[in-house]
DSSP file (Angstrom, degrees, kcal/mol; ACC not computed):
  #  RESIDUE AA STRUCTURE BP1 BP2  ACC     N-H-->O    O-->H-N    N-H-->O    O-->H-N    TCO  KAPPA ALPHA  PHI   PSI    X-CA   Y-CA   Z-CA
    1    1 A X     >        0   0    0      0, 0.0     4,-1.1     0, 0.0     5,-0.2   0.000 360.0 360.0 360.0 -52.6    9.4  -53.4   13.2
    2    2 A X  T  4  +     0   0    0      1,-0.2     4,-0.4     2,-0.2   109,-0.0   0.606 360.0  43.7 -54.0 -21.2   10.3  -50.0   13.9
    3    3 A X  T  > S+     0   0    0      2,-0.2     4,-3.8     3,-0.1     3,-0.3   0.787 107.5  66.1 -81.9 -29.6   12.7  -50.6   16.7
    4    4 A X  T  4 S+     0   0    0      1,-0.2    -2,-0.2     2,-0.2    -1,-0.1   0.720 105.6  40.9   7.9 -72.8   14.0  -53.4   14.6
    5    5 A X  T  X S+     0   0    0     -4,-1.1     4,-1.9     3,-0.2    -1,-0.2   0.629 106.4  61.7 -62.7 -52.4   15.1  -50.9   12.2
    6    6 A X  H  > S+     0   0    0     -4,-0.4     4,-2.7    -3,-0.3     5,-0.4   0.978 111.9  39.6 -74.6 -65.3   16.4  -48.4   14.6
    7    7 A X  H  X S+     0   0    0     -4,-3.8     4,-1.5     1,-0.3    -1,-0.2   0.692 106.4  61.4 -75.0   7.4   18.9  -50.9   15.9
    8    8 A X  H  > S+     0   0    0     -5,-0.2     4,-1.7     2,-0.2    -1,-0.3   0.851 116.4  32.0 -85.2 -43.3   19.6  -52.2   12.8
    9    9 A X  H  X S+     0   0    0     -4,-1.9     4,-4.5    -3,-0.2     5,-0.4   0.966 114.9  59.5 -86.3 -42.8   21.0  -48.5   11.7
   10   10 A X  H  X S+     0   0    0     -4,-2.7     4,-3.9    -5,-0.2     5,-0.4   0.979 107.5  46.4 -14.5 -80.5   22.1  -47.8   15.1
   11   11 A X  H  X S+     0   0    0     -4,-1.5     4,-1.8    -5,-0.4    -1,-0.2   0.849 116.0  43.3 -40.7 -42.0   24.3  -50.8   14.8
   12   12 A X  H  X S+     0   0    0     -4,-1.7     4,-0.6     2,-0.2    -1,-0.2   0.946 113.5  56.6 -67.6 -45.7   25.6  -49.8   11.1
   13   13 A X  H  X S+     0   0    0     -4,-4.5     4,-1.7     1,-0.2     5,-0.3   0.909 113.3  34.0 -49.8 -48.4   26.0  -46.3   12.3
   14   14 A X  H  X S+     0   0    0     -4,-3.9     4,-2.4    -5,-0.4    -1,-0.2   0.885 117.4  55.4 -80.8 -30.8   28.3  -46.9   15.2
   15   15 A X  H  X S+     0   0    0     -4,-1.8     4,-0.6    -5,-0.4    -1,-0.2   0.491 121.8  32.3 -77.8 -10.2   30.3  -50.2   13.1
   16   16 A X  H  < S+     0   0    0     -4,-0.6    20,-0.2     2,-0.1    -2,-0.2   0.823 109.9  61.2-125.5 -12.1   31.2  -47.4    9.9
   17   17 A X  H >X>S+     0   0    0     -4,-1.7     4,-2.7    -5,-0.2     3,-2.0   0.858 112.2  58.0 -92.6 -52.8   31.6  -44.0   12.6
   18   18 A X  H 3X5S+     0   0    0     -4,-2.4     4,-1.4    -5,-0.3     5,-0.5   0.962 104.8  38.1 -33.9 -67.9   34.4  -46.9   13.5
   19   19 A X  H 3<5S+     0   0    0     -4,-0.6    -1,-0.2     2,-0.2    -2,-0.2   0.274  98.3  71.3-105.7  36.9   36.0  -47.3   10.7
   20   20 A X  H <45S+     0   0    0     -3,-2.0    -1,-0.2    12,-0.1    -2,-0.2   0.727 118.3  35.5 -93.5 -31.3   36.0  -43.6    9.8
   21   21 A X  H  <5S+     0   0    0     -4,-2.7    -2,-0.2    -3,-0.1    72,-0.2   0.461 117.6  44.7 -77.1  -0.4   38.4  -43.9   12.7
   22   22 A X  S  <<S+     0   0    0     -4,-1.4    -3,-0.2    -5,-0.5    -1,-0.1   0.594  90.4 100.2-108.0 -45.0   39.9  -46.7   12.3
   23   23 A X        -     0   0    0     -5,-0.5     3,-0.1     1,-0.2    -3,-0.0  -0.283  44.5-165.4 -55.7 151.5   40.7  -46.5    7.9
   24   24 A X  S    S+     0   0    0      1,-0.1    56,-0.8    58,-0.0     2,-0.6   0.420  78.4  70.5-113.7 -19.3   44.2  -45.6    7.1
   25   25 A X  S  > S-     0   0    0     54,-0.2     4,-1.3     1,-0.2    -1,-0.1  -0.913  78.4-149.1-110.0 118.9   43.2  -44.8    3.2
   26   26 A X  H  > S+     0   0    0     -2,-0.6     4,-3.9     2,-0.3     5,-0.2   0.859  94.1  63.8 -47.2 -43.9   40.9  -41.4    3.7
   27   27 A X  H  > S+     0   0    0      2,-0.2     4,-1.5     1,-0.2     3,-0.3   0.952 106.9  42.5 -56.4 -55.9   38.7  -42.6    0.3
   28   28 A X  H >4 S+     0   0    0      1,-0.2     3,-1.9     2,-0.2     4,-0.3   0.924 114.4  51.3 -50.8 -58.6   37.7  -45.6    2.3
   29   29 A X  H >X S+     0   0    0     -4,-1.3     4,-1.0     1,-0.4     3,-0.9   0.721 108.2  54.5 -29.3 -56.5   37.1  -43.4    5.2
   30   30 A X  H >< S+     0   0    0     -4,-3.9     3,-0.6     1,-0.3    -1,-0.4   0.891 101.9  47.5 -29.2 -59.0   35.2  -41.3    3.3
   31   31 A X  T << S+     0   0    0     -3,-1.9    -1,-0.3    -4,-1.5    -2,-0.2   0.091 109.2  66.0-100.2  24.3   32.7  -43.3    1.9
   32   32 A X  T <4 S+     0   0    0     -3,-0.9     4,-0.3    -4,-0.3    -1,-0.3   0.488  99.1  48.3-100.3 -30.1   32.4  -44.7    5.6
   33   33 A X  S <X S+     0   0    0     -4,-1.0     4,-1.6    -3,-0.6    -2,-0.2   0.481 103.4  60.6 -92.0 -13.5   31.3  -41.7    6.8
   34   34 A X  H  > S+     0   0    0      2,-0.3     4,-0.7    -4,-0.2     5,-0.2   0.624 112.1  43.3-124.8 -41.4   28.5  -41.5    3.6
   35   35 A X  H  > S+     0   0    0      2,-0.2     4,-0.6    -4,-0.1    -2,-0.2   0.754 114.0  52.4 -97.4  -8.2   26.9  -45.0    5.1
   36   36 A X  H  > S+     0   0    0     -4,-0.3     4,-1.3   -20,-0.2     3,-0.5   0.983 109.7  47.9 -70.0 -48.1   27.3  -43.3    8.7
   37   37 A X  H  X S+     0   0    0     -4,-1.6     4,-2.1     1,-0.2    24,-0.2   0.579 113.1  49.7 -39.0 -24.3   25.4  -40.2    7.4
   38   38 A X  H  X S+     0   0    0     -4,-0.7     4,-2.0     2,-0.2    -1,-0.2   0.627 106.9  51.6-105.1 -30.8   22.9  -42.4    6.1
   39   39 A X  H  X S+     0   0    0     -4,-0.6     4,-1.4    -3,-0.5    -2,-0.2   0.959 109.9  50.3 -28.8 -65.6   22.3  -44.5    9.2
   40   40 A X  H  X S+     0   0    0     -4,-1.3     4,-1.7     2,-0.2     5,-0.3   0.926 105.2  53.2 -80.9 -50.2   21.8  -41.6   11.0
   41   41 A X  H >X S+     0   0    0     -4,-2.1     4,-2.0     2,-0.2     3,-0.8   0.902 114.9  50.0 -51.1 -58.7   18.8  -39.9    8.1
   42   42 A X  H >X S+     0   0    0     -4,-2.0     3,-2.9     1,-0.3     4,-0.7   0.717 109.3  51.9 -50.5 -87.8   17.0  -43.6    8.8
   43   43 A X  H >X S+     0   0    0     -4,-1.4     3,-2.7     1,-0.3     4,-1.9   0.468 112.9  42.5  29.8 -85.8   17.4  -42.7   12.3
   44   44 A X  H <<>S+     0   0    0     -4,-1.7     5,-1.8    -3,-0.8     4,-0.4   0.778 109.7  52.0 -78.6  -6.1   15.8  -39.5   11.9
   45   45 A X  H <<5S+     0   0    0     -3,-2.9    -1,-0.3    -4,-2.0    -2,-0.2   0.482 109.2  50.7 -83.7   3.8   13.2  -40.4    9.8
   46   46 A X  H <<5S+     0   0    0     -3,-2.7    -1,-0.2    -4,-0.7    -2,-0.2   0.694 108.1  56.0 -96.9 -18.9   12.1  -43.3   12.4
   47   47 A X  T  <5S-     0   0    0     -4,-1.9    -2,-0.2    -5,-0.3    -3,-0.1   0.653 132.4 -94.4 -89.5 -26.1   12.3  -40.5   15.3
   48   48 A X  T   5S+     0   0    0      1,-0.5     2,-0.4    -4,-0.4    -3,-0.2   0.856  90.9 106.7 113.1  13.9    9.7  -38.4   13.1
   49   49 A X      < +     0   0    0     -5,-1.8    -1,-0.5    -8,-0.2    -2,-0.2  -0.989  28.3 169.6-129.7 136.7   11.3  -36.1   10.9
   50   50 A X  S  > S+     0   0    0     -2,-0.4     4,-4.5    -3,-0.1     5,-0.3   0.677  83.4  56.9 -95.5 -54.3   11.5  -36.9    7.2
   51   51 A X  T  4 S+     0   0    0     72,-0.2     4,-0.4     1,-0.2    -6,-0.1   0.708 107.4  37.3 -80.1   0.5   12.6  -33.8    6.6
   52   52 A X  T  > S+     0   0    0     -8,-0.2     4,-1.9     2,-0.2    -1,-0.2   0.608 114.9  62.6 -84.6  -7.6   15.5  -33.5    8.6
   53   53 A X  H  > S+     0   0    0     -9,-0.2     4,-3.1     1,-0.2    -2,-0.2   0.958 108.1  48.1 -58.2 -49.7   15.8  -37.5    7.3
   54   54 A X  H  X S+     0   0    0     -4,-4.5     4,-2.3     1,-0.3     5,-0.2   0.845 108.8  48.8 -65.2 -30.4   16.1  -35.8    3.6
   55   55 A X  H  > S+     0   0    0     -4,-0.4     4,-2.6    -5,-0.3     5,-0.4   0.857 102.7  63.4 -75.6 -29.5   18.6  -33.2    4.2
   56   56 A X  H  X>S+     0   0    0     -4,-1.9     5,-1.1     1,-0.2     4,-0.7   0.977 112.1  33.6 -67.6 -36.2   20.5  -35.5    5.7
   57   57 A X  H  <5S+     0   0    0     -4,-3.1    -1,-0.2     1,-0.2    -2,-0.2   0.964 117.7  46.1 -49.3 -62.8   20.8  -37.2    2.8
   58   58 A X  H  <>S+     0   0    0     -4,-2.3     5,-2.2     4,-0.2    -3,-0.2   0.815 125.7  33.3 -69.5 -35.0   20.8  -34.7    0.0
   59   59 A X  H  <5S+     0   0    0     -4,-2.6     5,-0.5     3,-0.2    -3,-0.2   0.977 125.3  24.9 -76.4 -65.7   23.4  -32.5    2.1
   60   60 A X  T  X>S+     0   0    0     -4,-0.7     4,-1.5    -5,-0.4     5,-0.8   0.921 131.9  35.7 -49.2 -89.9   25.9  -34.3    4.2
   61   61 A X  T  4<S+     0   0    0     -5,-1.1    -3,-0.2   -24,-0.2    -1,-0.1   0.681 131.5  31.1 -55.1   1.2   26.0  -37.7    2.3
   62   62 A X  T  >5S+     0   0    0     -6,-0.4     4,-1.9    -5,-0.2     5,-0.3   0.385 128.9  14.5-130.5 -70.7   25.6  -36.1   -0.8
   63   63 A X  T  4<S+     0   0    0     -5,-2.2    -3,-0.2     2,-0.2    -4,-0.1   0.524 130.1  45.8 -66.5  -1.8   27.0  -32.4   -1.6
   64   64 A X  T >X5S+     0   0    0     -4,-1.5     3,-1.8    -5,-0.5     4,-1.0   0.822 117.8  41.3 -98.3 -75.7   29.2  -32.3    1.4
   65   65 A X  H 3><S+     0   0    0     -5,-0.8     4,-2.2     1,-0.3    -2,-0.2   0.598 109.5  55.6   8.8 -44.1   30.7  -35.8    1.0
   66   66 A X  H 3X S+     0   0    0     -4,-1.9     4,-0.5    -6,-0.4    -1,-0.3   0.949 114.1  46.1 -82.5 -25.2   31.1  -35.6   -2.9
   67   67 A X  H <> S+     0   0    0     -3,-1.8     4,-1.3    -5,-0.3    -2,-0.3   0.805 113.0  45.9 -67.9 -29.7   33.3  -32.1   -2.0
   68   68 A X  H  X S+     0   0    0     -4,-1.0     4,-5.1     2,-0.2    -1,-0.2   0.894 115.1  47.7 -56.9 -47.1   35.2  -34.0    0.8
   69   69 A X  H  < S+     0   0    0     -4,-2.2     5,-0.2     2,-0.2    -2,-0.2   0.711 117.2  47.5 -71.3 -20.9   35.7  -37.1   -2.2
   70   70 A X  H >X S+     0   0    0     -4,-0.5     3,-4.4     2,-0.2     4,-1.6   0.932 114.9  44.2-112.6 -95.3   36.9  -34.1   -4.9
   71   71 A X  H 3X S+     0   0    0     -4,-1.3     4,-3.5     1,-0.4    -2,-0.2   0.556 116.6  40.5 -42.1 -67.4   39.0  -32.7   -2.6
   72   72 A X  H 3<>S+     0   0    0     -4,-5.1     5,-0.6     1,-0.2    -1,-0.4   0.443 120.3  48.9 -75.2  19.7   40.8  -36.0   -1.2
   73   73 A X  H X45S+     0   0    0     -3,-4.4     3,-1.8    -4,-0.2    -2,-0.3   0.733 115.2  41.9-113.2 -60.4   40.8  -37.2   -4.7
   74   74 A X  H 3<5S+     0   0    0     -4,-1.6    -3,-0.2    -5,-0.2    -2,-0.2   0.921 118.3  45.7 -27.9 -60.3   42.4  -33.6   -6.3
   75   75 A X  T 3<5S-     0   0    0     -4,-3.5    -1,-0.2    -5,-0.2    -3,-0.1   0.380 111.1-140.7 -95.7  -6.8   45.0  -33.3   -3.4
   76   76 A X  T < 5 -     0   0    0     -3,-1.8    -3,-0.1    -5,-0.2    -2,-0.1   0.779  23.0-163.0 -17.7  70.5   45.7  -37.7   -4.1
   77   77 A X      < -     0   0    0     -5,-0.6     2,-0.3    -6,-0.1     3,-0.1  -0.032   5.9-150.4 -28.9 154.1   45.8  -38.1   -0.7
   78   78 A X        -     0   0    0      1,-0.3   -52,-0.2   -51,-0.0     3,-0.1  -0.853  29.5 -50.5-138.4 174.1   47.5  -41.5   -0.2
   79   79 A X        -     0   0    0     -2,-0.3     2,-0.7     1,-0.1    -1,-0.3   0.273  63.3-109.8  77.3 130.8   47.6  -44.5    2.3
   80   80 A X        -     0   0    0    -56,-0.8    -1,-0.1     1,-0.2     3,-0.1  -0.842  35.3-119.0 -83.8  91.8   48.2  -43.3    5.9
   81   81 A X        -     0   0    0     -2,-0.7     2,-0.4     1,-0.1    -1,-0.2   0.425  22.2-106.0  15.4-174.8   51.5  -44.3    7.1
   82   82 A X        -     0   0    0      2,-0.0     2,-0.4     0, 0.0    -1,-0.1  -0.770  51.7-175.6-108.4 152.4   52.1  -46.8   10.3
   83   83 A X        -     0   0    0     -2,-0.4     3,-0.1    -3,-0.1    -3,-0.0  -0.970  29.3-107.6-142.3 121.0   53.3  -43.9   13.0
   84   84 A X  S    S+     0   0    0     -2,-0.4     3,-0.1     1,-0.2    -2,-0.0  -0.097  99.6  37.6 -37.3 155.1   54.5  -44.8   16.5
   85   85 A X    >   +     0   0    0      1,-0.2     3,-0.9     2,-0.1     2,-0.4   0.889  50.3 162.4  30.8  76.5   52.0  -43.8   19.0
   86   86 A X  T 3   +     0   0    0      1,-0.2     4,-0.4     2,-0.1    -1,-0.2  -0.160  41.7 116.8 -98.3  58.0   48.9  -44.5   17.5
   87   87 A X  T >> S+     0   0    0     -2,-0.4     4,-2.7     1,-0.2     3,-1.8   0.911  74.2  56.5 -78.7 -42.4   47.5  -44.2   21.4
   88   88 A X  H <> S+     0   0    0     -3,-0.9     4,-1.6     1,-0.3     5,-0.3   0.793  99.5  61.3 -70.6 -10.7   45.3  -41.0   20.3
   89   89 A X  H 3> S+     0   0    0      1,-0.2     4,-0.6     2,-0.2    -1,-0.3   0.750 111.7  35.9 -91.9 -18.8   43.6  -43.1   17.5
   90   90 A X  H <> S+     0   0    0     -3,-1.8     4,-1.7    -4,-0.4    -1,-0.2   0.711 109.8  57.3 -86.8 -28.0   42.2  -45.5   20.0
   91   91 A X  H  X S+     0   0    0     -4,-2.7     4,-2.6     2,-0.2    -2,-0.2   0.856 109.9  45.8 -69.3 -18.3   41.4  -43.4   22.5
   92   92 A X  H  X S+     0   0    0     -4,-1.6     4,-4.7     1,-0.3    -1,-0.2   0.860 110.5  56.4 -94.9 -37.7   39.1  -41.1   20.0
   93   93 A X  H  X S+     0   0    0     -4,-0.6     4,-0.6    -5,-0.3    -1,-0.3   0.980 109.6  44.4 -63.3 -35.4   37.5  -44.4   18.6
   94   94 A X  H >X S+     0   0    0     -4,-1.7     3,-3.6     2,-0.2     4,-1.5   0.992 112.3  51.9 -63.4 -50.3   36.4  -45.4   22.3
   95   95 A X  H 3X S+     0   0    0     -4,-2.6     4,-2.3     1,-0.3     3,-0.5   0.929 113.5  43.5 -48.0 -56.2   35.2  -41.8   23.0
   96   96 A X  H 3< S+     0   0    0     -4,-4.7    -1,-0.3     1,-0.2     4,-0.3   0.381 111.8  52.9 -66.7  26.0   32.9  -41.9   19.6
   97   97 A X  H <X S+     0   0    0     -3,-3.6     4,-0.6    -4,-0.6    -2,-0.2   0.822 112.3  47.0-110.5 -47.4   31.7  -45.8   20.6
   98   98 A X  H >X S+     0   0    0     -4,-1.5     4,-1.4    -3,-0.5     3,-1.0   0.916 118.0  43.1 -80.1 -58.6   30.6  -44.1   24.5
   99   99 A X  H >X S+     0   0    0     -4,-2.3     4,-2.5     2,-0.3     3,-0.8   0.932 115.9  51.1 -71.0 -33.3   28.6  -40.9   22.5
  100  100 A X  H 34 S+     0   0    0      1,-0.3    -1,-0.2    -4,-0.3    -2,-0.2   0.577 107.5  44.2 -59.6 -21.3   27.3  -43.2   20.3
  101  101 A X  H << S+     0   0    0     -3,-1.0     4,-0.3    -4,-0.6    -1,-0.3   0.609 116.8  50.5 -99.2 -11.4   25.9  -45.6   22.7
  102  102 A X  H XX S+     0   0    0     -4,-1.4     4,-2.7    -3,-0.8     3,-1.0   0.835 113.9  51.2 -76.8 -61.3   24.4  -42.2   24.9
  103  103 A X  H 3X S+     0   0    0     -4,-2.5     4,-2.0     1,-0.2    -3,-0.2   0.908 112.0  37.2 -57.9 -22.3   23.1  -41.3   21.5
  104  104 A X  H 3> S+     0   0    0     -5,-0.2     4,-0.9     2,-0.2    -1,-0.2   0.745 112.9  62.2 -87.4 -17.6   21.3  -44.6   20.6
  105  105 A X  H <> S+     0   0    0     -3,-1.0     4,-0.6    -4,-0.3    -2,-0.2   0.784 110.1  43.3 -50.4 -53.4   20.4  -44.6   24.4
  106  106 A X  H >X S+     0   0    0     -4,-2.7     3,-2.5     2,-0.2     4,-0.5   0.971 107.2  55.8 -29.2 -81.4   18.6  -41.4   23.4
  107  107 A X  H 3X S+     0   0    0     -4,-2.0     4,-2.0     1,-0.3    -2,-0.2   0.584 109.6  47.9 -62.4 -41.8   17.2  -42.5   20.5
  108  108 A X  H 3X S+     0   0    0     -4,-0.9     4,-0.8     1,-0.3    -1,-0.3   0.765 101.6  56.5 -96.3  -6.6   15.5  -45.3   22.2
  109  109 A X  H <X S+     0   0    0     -3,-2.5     4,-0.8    -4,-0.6    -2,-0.3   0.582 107.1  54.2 -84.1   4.5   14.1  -43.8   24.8
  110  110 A X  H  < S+     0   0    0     -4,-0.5    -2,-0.2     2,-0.1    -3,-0.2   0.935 104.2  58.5 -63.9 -51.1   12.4  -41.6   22.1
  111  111 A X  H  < S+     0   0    0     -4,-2.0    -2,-0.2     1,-0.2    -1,-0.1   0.711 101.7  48.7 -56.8 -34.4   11.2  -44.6   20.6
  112  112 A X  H  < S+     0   0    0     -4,-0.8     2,-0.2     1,-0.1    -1,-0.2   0.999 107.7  66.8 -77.7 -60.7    9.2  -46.1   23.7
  113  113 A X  S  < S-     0   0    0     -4,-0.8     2,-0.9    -3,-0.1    -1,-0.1  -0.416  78.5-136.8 -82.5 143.4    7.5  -42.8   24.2
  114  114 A X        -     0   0    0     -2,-0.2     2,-0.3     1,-0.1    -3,-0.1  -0.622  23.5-144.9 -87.4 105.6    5.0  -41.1   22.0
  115  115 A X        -     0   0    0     -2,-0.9     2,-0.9    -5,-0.2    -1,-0.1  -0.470   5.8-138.7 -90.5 127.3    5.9  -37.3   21.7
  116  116 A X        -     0   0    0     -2,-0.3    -1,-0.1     1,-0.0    -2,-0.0  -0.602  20.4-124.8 -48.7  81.1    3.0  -34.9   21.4
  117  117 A X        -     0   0    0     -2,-0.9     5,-0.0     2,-0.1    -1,-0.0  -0.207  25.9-118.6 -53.8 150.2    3.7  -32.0   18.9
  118  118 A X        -     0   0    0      1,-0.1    -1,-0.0     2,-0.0    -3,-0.0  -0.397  29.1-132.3 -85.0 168.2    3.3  -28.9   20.6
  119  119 A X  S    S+     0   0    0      1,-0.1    -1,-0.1     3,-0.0    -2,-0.1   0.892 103.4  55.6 -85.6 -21.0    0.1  -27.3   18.3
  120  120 A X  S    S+     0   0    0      1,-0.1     2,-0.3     2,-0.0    -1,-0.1   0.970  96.6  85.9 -80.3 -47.3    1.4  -23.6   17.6
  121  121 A X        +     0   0    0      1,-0.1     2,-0.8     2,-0.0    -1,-0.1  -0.224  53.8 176.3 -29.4  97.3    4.9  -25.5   16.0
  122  122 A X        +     0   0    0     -2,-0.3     2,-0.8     2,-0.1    -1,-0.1  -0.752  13.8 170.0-134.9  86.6    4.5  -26.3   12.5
  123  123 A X        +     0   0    0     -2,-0.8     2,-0.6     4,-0.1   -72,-0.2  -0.255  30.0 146.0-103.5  55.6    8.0  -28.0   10.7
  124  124 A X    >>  -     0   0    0     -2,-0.8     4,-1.7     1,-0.2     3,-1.0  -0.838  64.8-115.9 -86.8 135.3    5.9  -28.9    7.5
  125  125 A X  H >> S+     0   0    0     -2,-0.6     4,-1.9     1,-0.3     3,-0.5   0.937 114.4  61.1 -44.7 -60.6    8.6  -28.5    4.7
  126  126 A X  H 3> S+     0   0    0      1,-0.3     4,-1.7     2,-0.2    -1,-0.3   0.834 103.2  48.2 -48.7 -46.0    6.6  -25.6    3.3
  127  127 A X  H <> S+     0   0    0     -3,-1.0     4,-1.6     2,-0.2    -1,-0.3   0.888 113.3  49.3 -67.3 -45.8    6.9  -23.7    6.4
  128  128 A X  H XX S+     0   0    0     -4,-1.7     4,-2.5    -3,-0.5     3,-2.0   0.953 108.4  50.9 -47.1 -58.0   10.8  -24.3    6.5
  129  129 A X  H 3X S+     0   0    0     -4,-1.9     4,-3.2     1,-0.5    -2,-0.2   0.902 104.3  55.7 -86.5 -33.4   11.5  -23.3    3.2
  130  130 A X  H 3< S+     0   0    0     -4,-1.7    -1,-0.5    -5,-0.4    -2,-0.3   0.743 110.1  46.9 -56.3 -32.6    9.7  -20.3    3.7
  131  131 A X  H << S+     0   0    0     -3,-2.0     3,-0.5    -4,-1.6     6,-0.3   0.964 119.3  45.6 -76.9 -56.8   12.2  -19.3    7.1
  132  132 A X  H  < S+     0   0    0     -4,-2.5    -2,-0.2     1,-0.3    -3,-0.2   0.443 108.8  42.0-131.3  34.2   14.8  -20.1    5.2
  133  133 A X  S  < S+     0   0    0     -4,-3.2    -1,-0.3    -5,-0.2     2,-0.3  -0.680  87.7 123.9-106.3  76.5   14.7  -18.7    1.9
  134  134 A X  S  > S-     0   0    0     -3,-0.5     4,-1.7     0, 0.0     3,-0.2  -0.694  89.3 -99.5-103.6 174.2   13.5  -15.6    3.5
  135  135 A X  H  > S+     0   0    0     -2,-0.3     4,-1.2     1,-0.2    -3,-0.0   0.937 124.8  63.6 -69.4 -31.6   15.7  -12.1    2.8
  136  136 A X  H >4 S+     0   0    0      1,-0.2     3,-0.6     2,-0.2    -1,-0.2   0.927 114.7  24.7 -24.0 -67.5   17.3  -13.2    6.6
  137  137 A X  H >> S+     0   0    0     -6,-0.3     3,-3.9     1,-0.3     4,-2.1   0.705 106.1  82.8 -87.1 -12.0   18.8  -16.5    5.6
  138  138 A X  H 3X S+     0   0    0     -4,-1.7     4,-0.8     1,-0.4    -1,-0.3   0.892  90.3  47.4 -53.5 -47.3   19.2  -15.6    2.1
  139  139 A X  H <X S+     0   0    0     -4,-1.2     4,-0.5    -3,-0.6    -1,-0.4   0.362 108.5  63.0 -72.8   6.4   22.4  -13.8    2.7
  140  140 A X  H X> S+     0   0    0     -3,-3.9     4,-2.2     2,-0.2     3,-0.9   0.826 108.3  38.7 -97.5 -67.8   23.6  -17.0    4.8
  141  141 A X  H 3X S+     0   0    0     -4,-2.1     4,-0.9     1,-0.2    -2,-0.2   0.768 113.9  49.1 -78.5  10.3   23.4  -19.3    2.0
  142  142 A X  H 3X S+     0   0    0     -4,-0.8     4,-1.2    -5,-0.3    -1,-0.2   0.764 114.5  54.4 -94.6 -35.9   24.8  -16.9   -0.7
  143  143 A X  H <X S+     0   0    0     -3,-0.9     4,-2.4    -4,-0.5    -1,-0.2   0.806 112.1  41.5 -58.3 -34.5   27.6  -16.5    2.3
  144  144 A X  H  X S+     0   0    0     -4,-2.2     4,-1.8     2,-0.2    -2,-0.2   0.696 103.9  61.6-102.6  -7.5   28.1  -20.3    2.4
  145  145 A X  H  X S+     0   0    0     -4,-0.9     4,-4.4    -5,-0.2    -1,-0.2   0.751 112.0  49.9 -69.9 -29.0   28.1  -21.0   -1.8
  146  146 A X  H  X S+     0   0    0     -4,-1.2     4,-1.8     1,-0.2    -2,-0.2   0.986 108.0  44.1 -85.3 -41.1   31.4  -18.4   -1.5
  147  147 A X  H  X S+     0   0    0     -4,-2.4     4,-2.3     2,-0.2     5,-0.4   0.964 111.7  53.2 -55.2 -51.9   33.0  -19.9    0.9
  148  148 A X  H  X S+     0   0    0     -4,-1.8     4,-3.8     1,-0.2     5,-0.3   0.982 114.1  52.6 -36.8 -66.4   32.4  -23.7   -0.8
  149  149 A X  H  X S+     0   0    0     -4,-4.4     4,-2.6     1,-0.2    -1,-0.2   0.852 107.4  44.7 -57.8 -23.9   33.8  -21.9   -3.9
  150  150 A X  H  X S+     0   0    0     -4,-1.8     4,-3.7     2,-0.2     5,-0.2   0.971 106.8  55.6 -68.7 -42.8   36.8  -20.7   -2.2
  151  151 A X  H  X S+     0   0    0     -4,-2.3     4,-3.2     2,-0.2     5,-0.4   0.919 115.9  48.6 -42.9 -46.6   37.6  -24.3   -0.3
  152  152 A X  H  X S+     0   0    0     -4,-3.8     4,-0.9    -5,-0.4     5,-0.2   0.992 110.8  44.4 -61.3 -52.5   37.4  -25.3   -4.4
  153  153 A X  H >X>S+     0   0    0     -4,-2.6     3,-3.4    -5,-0.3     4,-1.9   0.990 121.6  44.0 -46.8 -77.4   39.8  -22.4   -5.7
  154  154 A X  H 3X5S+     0   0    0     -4,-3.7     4,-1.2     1,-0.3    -2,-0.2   0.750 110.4  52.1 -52.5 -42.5   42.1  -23.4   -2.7
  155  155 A X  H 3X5S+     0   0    0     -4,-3.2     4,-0.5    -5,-0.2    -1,-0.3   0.691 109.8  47.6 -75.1 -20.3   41.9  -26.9   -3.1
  156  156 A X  H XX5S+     0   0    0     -3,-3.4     4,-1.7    -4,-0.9     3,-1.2   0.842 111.5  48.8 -91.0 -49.5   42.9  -26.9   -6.8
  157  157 A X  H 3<5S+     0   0    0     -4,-1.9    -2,-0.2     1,-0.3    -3,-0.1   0.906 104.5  61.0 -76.6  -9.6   45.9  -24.6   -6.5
  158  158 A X  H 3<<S+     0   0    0     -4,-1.2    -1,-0.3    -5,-0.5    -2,-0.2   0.877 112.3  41.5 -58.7 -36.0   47.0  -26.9   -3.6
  159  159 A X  H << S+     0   0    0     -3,-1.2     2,-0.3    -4,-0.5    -2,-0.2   0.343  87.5 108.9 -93.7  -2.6   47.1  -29.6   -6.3
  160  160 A X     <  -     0   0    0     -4,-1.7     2,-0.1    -3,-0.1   -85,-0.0  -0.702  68.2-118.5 -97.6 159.0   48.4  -28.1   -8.8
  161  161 A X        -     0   0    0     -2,-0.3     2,-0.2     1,-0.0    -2,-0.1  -0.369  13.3-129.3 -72.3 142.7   51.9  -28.9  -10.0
  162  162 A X              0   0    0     -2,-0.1    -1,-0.0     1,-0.1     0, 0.0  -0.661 360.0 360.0 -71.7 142.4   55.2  -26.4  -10.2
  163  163 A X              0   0    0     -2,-0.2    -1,-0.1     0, 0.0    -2,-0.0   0.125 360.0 360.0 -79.1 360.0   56.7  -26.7  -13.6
């Protein structure tokens, strides 16, 4: 059941990582990238991590993603053009369909073998949250809430209109 599953999100991952390169309207594009991100957390939670499975969610697909959606929806991004020499737009989809088949390549040879956790190595959520709300990281995310708020500032006076 579990490899099942794997190649069932595998499959979705690499068919929507497509058409984040392949949409011409960014909103679709967007929200293409929000069912690749979500692929990828089943992924990691069949590989054995729930909790990097949860971040993925709660972080990429949801508070990076809703800022990407704010942004191209503030800025009203519009329909991508047809352009002469749209050579680079295929070559980049083939290159992510080749890392995407080495990662799922990965992924399954994880899947056949059963990995030992080493014993001193302990990624229980309680032990994470403890490295990294410690006084270390602390200043990291307080570093990375100002920057998000500047990207916001910048992204509204980018939209806003000249009288």
């Amino acid at each position: 059941m579990d490899a099942i599953l794997f190649y069932a999100s595998a499959a979705l991952a690499v068919v929507s990582a497509l058409v984040v390169i392949g949409q011409r309207n960014p909103i679709y594009s967007a929200f293409a990238l929000i069912v690749t991100l979500c692929s990828l957390s089943v992924i990691f939670g069949l590989l054995g991590s729930p909790f990097i499975a949860a971040l993925q969610v709660i972080v990429y697909a949801g508070a990076i993603m809703v800022l990407f959606l704010f942004v191209l929806m503030l800025l009203n991004v519009k329909r991508e053009a047809d352009a002469p020499g749209r050579g680079g737009r295929a070559l980049g989809g083939i290159a992510m369909a080749l890392v995407t088949l080495l990662v799922v390549q990965g992924g399954t040879v994880l899947l056949r073998f059963q990995l030992v956790p080493v014993a001193e190595f302990d990624a229980s959520t309680q032990k994470m949250a403890r490295v990294l709300f410690s006084a270390h990281f602390l200043y990291v995310f307080e570093a990375t809430s100002i920057l998000i708020l500047a990207a916001l500032v910048g992204a509204v006076a980018l939209a806003r209109k000249e009288p």
